[in-house]
C-alpha positions in Angstrom: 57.2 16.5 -7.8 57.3 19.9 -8.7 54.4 19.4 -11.6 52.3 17.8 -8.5 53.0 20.9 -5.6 52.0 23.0 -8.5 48.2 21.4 -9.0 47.7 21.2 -5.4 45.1 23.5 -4.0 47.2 24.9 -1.6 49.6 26.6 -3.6 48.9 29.9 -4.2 47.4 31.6 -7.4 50.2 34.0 -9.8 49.3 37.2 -10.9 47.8 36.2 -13.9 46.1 32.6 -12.9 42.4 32.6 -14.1 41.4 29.6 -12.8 38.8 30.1 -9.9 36.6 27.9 -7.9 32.5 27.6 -7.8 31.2 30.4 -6.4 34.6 32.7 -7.3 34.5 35.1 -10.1 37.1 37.2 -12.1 35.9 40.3 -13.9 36.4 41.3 -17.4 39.1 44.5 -16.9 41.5 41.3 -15.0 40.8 38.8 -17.8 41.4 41.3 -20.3 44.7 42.2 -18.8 45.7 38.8 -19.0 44.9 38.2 -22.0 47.4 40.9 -23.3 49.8 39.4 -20.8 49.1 35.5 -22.9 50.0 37.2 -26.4 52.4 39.8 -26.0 54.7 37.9 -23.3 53.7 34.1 -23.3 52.9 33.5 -26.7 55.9 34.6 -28.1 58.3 33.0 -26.5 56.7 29.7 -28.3 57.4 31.1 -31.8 53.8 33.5 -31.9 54.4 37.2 -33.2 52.5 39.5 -31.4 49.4 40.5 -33.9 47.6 43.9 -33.2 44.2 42.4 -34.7 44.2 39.2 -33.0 44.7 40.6 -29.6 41.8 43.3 -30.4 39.8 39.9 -31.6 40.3 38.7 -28.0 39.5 41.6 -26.4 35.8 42.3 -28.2 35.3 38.4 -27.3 35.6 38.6 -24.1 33.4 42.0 -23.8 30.5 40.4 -25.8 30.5 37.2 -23.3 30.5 39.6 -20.4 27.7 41.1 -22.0 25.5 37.8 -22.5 26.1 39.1 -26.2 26.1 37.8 -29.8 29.6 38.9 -31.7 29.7 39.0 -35.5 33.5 39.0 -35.8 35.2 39.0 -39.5 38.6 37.8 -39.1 40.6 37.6 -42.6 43.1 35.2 -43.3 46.2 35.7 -41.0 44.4 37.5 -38.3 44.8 34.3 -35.7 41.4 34.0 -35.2 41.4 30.5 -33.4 44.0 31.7 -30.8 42.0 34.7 -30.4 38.7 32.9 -29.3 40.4 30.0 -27.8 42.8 32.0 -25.5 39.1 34.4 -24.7 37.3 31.3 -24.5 40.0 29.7 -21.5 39.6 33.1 -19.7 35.8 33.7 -19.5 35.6 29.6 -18.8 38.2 29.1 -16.3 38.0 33.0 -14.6 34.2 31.9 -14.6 33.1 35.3 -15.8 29.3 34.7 -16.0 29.3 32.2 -12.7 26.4 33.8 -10.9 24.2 34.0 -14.1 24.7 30.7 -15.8 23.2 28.9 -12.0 20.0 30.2 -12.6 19.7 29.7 -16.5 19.8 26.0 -17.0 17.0 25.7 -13.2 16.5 21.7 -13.9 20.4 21.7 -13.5 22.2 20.5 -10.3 24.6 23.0 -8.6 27.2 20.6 -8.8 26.8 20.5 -12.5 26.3 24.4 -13.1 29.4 24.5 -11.4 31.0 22.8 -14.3 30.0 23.9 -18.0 31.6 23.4 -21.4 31.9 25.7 -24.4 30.6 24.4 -28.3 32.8 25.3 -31.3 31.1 24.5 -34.3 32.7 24.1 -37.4 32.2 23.3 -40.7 35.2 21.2 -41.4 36.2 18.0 -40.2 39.6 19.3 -40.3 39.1 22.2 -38.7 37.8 20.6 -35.7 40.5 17.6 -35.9 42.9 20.4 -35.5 41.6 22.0 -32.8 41.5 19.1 -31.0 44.6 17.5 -31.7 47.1 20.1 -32.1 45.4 24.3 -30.9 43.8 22.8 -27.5 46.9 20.4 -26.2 49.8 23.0 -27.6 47.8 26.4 -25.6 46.7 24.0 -22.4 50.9 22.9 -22.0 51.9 27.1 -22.6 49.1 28.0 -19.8 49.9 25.3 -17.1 53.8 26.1 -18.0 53.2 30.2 -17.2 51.0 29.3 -14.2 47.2 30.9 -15.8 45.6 27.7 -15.8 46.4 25.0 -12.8 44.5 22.2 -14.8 44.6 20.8 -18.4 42.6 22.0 -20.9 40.7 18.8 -22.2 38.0 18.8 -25.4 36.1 15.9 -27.1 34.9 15.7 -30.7 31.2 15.5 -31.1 29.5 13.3 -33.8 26.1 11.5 -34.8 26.1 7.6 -33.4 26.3 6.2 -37.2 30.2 7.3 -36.9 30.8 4.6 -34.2 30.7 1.1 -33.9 28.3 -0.8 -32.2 30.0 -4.1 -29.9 26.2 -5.9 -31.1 25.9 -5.1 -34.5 29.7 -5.6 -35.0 29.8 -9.4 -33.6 26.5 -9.9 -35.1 28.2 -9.1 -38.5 30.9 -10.7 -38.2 29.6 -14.2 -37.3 27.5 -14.0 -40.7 29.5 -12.3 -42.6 32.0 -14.2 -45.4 35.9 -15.0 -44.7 37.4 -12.4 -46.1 34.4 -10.1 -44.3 35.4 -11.2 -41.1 39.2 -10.4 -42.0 38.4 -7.3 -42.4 36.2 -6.9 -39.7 38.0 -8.5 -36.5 41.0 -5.9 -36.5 37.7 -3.5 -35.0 37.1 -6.4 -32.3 38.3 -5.9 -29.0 37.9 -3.2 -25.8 41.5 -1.6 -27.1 40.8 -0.9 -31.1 39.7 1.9 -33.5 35.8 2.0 -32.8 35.3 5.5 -34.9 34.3 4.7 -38.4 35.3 8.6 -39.6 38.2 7.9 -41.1 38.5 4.3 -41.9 38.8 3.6 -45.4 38.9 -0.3 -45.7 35.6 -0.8 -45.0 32.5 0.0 -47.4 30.0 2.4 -46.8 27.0 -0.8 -46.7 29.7 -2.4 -43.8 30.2 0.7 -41.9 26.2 0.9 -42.1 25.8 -2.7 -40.6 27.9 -2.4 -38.0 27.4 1.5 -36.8 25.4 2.1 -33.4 21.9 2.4 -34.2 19.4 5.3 -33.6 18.0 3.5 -30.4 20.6 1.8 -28.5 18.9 -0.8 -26.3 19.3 -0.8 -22.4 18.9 -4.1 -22.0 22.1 -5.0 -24.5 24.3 -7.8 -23.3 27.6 -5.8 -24.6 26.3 -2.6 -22.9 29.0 -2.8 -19.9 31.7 -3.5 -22.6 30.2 -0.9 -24.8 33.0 1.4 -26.6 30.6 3.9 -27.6 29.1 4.5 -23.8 32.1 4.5 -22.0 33.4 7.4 -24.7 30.0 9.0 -24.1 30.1 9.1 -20.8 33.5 10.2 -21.0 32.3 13.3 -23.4 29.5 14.2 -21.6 31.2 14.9 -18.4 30.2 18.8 -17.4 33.8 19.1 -16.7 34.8 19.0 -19.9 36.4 22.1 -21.2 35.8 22.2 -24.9 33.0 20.6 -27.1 33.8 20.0 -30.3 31.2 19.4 -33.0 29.9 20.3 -36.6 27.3 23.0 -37.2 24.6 19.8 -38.4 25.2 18.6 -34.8 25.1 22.0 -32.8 21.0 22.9 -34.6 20.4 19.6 -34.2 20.9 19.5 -29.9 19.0 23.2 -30.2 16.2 21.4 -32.1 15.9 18.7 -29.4 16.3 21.0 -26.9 13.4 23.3 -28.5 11.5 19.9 -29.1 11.7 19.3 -25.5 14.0 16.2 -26.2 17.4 15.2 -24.4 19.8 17.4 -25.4 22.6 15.7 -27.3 25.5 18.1 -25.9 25.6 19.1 -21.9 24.3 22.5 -21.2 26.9 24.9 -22.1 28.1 28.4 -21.0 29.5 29.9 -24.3 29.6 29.0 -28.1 32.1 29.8 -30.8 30.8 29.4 -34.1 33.9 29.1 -36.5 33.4 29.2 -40.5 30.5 30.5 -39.3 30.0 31.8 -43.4 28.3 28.1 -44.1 26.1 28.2 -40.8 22.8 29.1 -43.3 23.6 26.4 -45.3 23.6 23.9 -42.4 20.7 25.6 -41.0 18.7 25.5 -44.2 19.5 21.6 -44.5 18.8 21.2 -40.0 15.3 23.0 -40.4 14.2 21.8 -43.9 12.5 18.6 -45.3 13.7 16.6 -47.7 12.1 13.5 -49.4 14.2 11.2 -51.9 13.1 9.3 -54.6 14.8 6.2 -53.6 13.1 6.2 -49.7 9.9 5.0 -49.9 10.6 2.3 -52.5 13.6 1.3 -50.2 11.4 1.2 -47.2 8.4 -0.8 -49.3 11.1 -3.5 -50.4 12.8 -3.5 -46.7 8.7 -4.3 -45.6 8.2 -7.0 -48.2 11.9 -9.1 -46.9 10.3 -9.6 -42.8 6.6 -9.5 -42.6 4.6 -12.4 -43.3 1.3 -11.9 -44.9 -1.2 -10.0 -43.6 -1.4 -8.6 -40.3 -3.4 -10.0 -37.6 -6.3 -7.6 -38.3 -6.4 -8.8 -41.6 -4.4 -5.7 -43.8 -2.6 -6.6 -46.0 1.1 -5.3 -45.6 2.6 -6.1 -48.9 -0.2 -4.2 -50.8 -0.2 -1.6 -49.1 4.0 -1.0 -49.2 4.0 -1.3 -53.2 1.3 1.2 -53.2 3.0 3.1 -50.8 6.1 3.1 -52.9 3.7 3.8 -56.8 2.2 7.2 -55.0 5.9 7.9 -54.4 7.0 7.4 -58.2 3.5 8.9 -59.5 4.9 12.1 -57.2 8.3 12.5 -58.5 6.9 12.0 -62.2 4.7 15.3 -61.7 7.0 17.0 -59.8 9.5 16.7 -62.8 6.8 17.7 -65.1 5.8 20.8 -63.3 9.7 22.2 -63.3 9.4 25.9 -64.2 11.8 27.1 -67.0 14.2 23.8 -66.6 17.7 25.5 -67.0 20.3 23.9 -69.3 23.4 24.5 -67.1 24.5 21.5 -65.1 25.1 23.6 -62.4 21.8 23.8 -61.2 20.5 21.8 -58.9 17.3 23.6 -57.3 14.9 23.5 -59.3 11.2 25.3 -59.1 8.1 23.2 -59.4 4.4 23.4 -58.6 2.8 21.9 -55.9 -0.5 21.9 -57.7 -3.8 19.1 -57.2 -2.0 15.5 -58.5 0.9 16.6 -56.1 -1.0 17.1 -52.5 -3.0 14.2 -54.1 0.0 11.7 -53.9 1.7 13.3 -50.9 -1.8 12.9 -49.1 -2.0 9.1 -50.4 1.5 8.4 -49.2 0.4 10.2 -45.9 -2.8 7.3 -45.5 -0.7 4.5 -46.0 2.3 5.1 -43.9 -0.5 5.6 -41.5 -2.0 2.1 -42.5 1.4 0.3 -42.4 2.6 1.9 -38.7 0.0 -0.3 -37.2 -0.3 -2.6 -39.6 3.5 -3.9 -39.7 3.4 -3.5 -35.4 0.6 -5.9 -35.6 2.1 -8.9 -38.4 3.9 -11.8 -37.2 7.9 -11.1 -38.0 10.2 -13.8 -37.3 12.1 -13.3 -33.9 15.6 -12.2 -36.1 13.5 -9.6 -37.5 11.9 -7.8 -34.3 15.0 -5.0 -34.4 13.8 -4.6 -38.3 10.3 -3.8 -37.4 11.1 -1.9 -34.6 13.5 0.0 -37.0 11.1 0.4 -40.1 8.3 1.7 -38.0 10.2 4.7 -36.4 11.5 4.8 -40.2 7.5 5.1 -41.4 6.8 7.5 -38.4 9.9 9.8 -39.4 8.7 10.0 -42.9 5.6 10.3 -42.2 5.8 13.6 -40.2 7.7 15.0 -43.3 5.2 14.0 -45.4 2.4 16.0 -43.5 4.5 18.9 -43.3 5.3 18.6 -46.7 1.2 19.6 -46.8 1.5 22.9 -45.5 2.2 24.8 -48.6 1.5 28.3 -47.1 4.6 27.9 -44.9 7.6 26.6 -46.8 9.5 27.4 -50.0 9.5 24.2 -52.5 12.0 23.1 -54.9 13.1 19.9 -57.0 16.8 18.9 -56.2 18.4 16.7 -58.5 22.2 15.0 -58.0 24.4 13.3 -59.5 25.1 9.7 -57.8 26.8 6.7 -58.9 25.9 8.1 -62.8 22.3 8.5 -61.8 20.3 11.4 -61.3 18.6 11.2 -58.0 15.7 13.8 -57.4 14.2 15.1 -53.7 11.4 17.2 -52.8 13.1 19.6 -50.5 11.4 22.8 -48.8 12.6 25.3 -45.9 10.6 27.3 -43.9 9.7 31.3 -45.3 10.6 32.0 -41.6 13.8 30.3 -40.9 15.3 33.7 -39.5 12.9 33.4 -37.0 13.3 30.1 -36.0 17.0 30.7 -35.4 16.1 34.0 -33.6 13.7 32.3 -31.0 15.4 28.7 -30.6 19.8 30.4 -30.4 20.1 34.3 -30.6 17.7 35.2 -27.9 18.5 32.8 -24.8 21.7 35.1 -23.3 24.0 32.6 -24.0 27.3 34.5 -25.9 27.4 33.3 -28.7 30.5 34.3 -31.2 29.9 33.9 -35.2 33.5 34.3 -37.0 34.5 33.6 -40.5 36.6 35.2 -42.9 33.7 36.0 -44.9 30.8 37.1 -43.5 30.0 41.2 -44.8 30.0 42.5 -48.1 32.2 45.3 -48.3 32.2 45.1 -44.6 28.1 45.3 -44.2 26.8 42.6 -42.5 23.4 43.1 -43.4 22.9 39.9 -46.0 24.0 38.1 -42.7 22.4 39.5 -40.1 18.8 38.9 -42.4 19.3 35.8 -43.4 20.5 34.3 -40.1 17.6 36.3 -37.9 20.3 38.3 -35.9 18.9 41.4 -37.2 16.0 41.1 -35.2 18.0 41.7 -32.0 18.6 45.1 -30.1 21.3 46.9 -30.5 22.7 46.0 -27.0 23.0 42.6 -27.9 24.5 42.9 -31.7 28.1 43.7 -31.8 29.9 43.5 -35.2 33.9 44.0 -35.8 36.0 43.4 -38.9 39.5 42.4 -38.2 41.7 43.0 -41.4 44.6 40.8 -42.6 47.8 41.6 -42.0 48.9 40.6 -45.4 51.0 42.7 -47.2 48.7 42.8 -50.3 50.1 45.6 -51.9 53.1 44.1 -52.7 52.4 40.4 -53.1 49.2 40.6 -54.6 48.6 42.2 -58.0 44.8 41.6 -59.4 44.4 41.4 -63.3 40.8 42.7 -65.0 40.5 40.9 -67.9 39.6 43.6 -71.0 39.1 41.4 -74.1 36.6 37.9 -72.7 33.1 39.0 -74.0 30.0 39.1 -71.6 29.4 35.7 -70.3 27.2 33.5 -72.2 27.5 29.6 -72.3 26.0 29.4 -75.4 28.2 31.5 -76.9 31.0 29.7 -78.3 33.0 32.9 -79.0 33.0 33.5 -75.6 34.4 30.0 -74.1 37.3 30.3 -76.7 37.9 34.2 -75.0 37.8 32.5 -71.6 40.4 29.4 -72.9 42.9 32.0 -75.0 42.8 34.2 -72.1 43.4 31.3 -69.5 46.3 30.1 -71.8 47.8 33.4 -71.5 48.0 33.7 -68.3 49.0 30.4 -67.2 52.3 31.1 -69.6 52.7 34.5 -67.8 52.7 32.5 -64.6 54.7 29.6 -65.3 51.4 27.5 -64.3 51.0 27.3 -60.4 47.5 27.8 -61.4 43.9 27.7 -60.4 41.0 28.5 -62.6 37.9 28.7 -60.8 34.6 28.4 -62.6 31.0 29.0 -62.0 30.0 26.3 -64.3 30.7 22.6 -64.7 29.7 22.8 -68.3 32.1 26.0 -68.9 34.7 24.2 -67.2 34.0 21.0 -68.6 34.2 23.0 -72.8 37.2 25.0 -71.4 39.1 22.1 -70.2 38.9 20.2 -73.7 40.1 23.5 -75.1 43.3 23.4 -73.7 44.0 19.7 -73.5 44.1 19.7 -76.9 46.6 22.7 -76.9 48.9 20.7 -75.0 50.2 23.1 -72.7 53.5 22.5 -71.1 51.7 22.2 -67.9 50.2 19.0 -66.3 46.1 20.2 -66.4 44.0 18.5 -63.7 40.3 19.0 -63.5 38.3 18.6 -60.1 34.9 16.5 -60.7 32.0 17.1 -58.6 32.4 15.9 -54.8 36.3 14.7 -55.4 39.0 15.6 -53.8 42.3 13.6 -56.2 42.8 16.3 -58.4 43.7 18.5 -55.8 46.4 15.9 -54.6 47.4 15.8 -57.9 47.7 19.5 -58.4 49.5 20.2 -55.2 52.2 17.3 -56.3 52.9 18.5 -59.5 54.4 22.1 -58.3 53.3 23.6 -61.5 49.7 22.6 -63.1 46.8 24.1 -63.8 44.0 22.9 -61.9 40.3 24.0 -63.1 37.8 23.2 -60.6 34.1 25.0 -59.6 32.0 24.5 -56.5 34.6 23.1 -53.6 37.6 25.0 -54.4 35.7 28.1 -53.9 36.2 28.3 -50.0 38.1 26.0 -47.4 41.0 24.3 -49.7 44.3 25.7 -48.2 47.4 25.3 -50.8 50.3 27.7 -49.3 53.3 28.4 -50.7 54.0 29.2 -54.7 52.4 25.9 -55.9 49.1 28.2 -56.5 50.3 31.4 -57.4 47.8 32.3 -60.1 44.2 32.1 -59.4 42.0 32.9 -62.2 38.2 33.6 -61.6 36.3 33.4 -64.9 32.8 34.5 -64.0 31.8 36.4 -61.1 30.2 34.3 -58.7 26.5 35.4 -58.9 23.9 33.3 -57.1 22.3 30.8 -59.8 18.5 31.7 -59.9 16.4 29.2 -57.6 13.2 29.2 -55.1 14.8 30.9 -52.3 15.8 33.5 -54.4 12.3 33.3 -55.9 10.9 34.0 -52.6 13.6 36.6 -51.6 12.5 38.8 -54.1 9.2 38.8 -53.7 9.7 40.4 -50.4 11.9 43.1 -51.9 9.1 44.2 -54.0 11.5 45.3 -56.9 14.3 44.0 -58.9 16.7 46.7 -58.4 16.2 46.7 -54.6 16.4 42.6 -54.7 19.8 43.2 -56.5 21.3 45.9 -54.1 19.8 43.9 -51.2 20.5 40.0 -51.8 22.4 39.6 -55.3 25.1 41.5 -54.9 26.2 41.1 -51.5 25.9 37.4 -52.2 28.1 37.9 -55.0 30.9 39.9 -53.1 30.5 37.5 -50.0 31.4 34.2 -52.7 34.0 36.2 -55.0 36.2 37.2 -51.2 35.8 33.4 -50.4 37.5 32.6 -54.2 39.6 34.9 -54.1 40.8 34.5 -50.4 42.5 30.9 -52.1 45.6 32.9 -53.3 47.8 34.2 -50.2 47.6 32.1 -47.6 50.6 33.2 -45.5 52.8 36.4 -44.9 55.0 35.1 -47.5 52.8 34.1 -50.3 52.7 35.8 -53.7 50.4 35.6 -56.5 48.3 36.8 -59.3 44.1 36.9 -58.7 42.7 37.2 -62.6 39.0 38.2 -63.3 37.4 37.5 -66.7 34.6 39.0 -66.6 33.9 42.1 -68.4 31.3 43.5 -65.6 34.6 43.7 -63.6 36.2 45.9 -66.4 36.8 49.8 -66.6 33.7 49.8 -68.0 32.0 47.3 -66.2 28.7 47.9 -63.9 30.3 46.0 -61.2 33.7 47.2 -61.1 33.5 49.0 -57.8 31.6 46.5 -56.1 34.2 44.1 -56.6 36.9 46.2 -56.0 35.5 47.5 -52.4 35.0 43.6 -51.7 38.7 42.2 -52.2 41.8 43.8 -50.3 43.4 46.9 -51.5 46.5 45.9 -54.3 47.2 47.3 -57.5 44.8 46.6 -60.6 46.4 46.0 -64.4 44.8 44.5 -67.4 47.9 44.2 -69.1 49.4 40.5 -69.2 53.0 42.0 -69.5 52.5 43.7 -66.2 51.2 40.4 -64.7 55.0 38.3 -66.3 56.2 41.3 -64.8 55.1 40.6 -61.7 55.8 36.6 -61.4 59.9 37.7 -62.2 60.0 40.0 -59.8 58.8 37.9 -57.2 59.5 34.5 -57.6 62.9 32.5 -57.1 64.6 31.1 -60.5 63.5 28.0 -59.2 60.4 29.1 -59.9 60.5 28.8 -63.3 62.2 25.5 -63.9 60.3 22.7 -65.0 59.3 20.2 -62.2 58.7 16.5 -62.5 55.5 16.9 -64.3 52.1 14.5 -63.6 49.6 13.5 -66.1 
């Protein structure tokens, strides 16, 4: 009884409620007070201590949205940063702080709905955004309705593409064709009450999930569509009145693009967005605004063509003739584009290769162009069997897709090209990929300059605290100066006396050739591993260095269990975290967003410094610096610093974490050219390059237990 006085309208707001009607406003000196009020008073009594940085956090959010601004806010690790912008976000939603403002910007928008408008965190993780969801939102909305600032839940949805959900039609259609122990596995997803988001189910195959997933054009006329899982949740998520939307950074550019491209939006009109990890936002931009053609497409597509049309089309073309040729321009293109690789490196790390788009390449891409042309109107025009009217349907939007890519693909002035080759099933796949010269500008026009606030915060996004490389490469330097804010919020951290970072003096300049050097990089690793009593973490720049250092010291048979973490897995880390005290060498993912607390990593050693491999973008980069040195002080090293924080940012995770960060790279050294640059870029402890002070160290800060053997995993 008393929880349903309390929502009724007629009870009267507290000093600090936020939550105001359409048409009421709260301004920015009340919200900010109450935000204060939420973390020094509220939050604590729920087990929160009060932290200095993350209530400043708060604070600058909630002046950049009053401001229609874009906030570049560095938060390290332990500032708080998702309480921060969620409590800020709450405020400026509920208080309806831009009210007035946001009823004129979306003008095709009803009042009712303006009345009513989410907020968009983007993420990069899955578990970032599962968390959110599932345990940040629900925990703050029961503190605020308990203290009386909000008088209504807080609610939020997860955001995803339509292949991560089941479709009712393709699921029964499946499942009446598919083989006994098929439709075992199948019927537990059958029925209005049952999982119907493919995300995280493991027992089915990634070819079933495919069969049964909602397709790109959901059909109004489907017999299942009152019954529909995936409509009702839709309809559900795309209520204005939702509080929170919850998506990936792939799915955020790609509702700007169809909103650019005039298209239905894919998320309601929003008010506010938080961008979280915000330090892989380029990547996903790259990937949202780029083109990228596989070797394995067109043939796919030619053999999909030759399985449902029969003979030639009713004007006579023949189909089947013109897929294989279709598909032969297609292996004739990757042929030359492999040829045509400038200065192929040897080092498995590199994926991005340069190549030349000379004559035989526009010739091929122009002949693929002519027959997808051929085959859009010649496949709508063959006679298909009635089963296979979704196929054609399917294969020509497929055609029409490609196609556009293709003929952008043409315009050479305006993209930078590159060769990408992956390992897949243990086969080397190959894509023409290209991004636009002008992505900053893009990204200017179609996000940073609409007067939405929008907040950007990672733990990583300056160099030293400059946020030039970001602001560039994202277009954000283009806007005024009344619209750019920038903070850094430190960690708390007590590095200086849990942290101690060891220079490496005696590992030779890098060179993967050298074998003198991969033995330095083993004895050294060896070394400090003992000093450390494992707990360890070796993080390479190279799968090859890695792959010569691991066979190194599994034949020393160290008394540590030694795990190494394969390209795209995820086990080894499992392993690792299970044994208590291995030694786990890993490159690419273990750089950034793999969170192991506690003293089970308590030495990280970084063997190389993180500079970027040399590829087209790069290429192109320095071409508009004019000069090497200038391309160096402009793009390599703050890329370098950016990466070696992320690395290094694995080893203390919490207030009470301890640990050992280890460089081996001789540029780092006393006498190395990069020795301050590093140093400015990680936090403030003391520096050694002697491994007694490092065993030092691990005794004075670890328990006895510690040090005694645990149970060991091979």
């Amino acid at each position: 009884m008393a929880a349903k006085i309390y929502e009724l309208p007629i009870r009267g707001d507290g000093v600090y409620t936020v939550d105001k009607k359409p048409g009421e406003t709260t301004n920015k000196a009340t919200l900010i007070k109450t935000a204060r009020h939420v973390f020094y008073k509220i939050l604590p009594q729920h087990g929160y201590a009060v932290r200095e940085n993350q209530i400043e956090l708060a604070e600058h959010i909630l002046d950049v949205t009053n401001r229609r601004g874009i906030l570049l806010a560095e938060s390290e690790v332990g500032t708080g940063k998702t309480h921060a912008y969620l409590v800020a976000a709450v405020l400026a939603k509920r208080g309806r702080m831009n009210d007035y403002w946001l009823r004129g910007h979306y003008p095709q928008q009803s009042w009712a709905d303006s009345a009513y408008m989410p907020i968009v965190i983007s993420t990069s993780s899955i578990a970032l955004q599962q968390a959110i969801v599932k345990d940040y939102i629900p925990e703050l909305s029961q503190i605020l309705l308990k203290f009386g600032v909000i008088r209504s839940p807080l609610t939020a949805v997860i955001r995803k593409g339509k292949e991560h959900y089941i479709c009712e039609k393709r699921l029964r259609a499946y499942h009446y064709s598919a083989d006994p122990q098929t439709k075992k596995l199948l019927h537990q997803f059958i029925g209005v009450d049952t999982q119907f988001d493919l995300t995280n189910v493991d027992i089915l195959t990634p070819y079933m999930k495919q069969r049964i997933c909602v397709s790109d054009k959901c059909g109004d006329n489907c017999k299942h569509r009152n019954k529909c899982r995936y409509l009702n949740y839709m309809k559900t998520a795309n209520d204005s009145k939702v509080d929170f939307q919850i998506t990936n950074h792939n799915y955020f550019l790609a509702d700007t693009l169809h909103r650019t491209g005039e298209k239905r939006p894919l998320i309601p009109n929003y008010q506010f967005v938080i961008i979280d990890e915000a330090h892989k936002f380029l990547q996903a931009a790259r990937q949202m605004y780029g083109l990228k053609l596989t070797d394995t497409e067109l043939p796919a597509l030619a053999h999909a063509i030759h399985t449902f049309t029969i003979g030639k089309s009713k004007s006579g073309v023949n189909v089947h003739r013109i897929a294989k040729k279709m598909a032969e321009q297609s292996e004739k293109l990757f042929l030359q584009l492999n040829a045509n690789i400038i200065n192929l490196d040897t080092d498995d790390d590199t994926e991005r290769f340069t190549t030349v788009i000379d004559y035989n390449v526009r010739l091929y891409l122009n002949n693929i162009f002519k027959s997808i042309e051929t085959l859009e109107i010649a496949i709508a025009d063959s006679r298909v069997h009635k089963i296979n009217e979704e196929r054609r349907t399917k294969t020509i939007r497929q055609l029409r897709n490609i196609g556009d890519k293709v003929k952008a693909f043409l315009k050479q002035s305006k993209l930078i090209y590159w060769l990408e080759k992956q390992a897949k099933d243990k086969k080397i796949d190959d894509a023409l990929c290209a991004i636009r010269k002008d992505l900053d500008e893009w990204l200017y026009e179609d996000l940073w300059n609409n007067d939405i606030p929008i907040i950007l915060t990672s733990g990583t996004l300056s160099a030293s605290g400059d946020f030039t490389r970001t602001k560039q490469t994202l277009g954000l330097n283009r806007l005024s100066e009344r619209k750019l804010f920038e903070i850094t919020m430190s960690s708390p951290f007590d590095y200086r006396n849990n942290k101690l970072l060891y220079i490496s003096e005696n590992v030779p300049f890098p060179d993967i050739s050298d074998k003198q050097y991969i033995i330095a990089v083993a004895n050294e690793i060896e070394q400090l591993v003992i000093a450390s009593n494992g707990h360890a973490a070796v993080l390479f720049t190279s799968y090859k260095v890695m792959g010569q250092v691991h066979a190194i010291l599994k034949q020393r048979k160290l008394q540590f269990p030694l795990f190494r973490l394969e390209r795209g897995g995820t086990h080894a880390i499992e392993r690792f975290k299970q044994s208590g005290n291995g030694i786990l060498l890993a490159s690419g993912a273990l750089w950034e967003g793999i969170d192991i607390p506690g003293d089970t990593l308590s030495m990280l050693i970084i063997v190389k410094l993180p500079f970027t491999v040399p590829n087209p973008i790069n290429d192109y980069e320095q071409s508009l610096c004019g000069d090497k040195e200038t391309f160096k002080s402009q793009v390599v090293v703050p890329d370098m610093q950016i990466k070696l924080k992320q690395g290094d940012g694995r080893l203390i995770r919490s207030e009470t974490d301890t640990g050992v960060c280890a460089i081996l790279d001789i540029r780092a050294s006393e006498r190395g050219s990069y020795r301050k640059k590093v140093l400015s870029a990680l936090p403030k402890c003391n520096v050694t390059s002697d491994i007694k002070v490092v065993q030092n160290f691990f005794i004075s800060k670890k328990p006895a237990a510690y040090f005694n053997n645990h149970n060991q995993l091979t």
